[in-house]
Structures are given as C-alpha cells and as structure tokens.
N, C-alpha and C positions, 0 to 999 in steps of 0.2 A: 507480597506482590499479587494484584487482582490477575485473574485468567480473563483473559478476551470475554468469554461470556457472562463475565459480570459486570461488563460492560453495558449491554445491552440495557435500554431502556433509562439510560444514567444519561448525564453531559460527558461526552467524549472531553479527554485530556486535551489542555492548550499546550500546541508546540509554534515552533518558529525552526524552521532548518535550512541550511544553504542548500539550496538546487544545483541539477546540471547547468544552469545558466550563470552558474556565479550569483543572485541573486538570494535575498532571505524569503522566504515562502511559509504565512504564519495559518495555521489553520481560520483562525480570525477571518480574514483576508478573504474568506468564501461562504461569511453568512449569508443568508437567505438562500443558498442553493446547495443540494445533497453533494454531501464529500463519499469518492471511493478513496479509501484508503487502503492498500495494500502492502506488508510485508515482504520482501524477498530476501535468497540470503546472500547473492551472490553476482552484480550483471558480468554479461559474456561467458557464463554458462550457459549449459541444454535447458532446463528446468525453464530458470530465470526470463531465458529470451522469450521463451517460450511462449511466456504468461506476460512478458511485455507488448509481444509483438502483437498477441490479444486484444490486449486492453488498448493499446494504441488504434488497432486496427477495426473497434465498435466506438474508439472516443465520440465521431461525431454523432452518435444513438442516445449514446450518454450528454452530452449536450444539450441534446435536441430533449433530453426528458430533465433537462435541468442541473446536472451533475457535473464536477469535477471531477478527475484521476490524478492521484496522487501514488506512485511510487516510491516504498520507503527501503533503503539499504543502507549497511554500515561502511559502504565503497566511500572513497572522497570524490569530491564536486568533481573533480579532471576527470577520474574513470568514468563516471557517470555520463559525463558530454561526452568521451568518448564512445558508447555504448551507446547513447541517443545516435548521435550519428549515423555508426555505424549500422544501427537497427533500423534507422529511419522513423525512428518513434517518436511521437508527437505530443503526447502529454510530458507533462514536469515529475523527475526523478528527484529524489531528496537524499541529501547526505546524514546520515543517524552514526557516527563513527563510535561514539559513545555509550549507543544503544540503547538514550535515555529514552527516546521518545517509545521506542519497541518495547522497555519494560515497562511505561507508564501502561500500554494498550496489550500487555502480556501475551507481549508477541518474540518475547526471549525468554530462551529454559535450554532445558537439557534436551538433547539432540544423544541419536545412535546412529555410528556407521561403523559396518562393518565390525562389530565387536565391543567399539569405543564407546564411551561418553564423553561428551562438551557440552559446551555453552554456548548456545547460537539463536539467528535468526530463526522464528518458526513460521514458518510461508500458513502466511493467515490473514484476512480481511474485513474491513469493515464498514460498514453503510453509515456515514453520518448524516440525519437528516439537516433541514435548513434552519430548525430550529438550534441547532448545536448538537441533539442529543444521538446516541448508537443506535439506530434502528436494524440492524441487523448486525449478527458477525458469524462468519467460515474461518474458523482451526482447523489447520492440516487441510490445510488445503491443494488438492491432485488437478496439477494444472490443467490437461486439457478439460475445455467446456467450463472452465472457473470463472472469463469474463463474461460469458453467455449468462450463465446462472448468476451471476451479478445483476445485470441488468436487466433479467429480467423480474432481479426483485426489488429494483427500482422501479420498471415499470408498475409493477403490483401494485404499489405502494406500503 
C-alpha cells in the first residue's frame, strides 16, 4: 500500500463515491481545477467538525484561487447530509465505507488510542493540481490552522 507521500508528484488515484447529496461525485469531474482532498475519520465529532467547519468556512478563497473541496469519510451518504446540515457546511462530503478510495491515497493504517491498535481513517490531505497530478500532501494532520495552511499552499502554487 503507497503512504500519502509517494503520492506527491504522481497522478492522484481515480475514484467516483456517493456524496452527502445522494449524488456520484468522480474525481474526473474536476479537471482543469486544483482538487482539496481531505481525509477524516469520523463527521459529528470534535476533531472532524472542526476541520469541516474550516474548510467550509475559506471554501469561497478556495474557489476564488481555482479549487475544489472534497470531504472524504467512511460515514454513509445519510450521516453525511446530516452533518452537512447540521454544520451548515458547504462544500461536498463523500461516502468511502469501504475505505477503498483512503487506501488507494494511504490515508488508512494503524491508528492508537489510548493503549489500542486499529485500523482506521488517518486525518490527512491532499492538493490535487488541475493537471490530475498530487501537488502537495499533510499526514497527520492537527486540525486547527489545517485549512489555512491549505490554501495558502494553493495560493503559492
């Protein structure tokens, strides 16, 4: 399985996954403009809102410099519209129940809490340019200031 940073500088992996809208939502679907792609592990958590209410809350920045946000968790479509709503969050959440699209972008592994080991979401992101390819990626990523530093390495270039 690739880590997220051997990613970088590759063609990001094709996915297609149902959205909080009910809708299929294929990474395709947004050539020519840079994709944020974001892992979470969990909406209607602390962490999770956290870093949605973020991303939601600089979308039109990201816009305005060309960009997508893309939401990715293993919740199903229902939780997911419920948590948009609730949050009032404006970009599109994706359902990943299977986890494929997270292992392709090695954004699932081993996780510890509190003593344990599992196998989960790892809250981590990634900058697809318009070209298709990763132009950036954040492993482990500490929510606050996570969408900020996003975009502003979008703006960068």
């Amino acid at each position: 399985m690739a880590t997220l940073m051997d990613l970088v500088g590759k063609r990001a992996p094709a996915f297609s996954l149902k959205g909080d809208d009910g809708e299929q939502h294929a990474l395709k679907d947004h050539r020519g403009k840079a994709v944020v792609i974001y892992f979470y592990p969990k909406a209607m958590t602390p962490g999770c809102t956290t870093e949605s209410r973020d991303f939601s809350a600089s979308l039109k920045a990201f816009e305005k410099a060309g960009a997508v946000v893309l939401g990715i968790s293993p919740d199903a479509p229902e939780r997911l519209a419920r948590f948009r709503e609730k949050e009032g969050l404006t970009h599109v959440l994706l359902s990943d129940p299977d986890h494929v699209v997270a292992e392709k972008y090695g954004a699932w592994g081993e996780k510890k809490l509190y003593g344990r080991s599992f196998e989960g979401i790892l809250r981590s992101t990634v900058l697809v340019g318009p070209q298709g390819k990763v132009l950036r990626a954040w492993p482990k990523v500490k929510v606050k200031g996570h969408a900020q530093a996003v975009l502003e390495a979008l703006l960068e270039g």
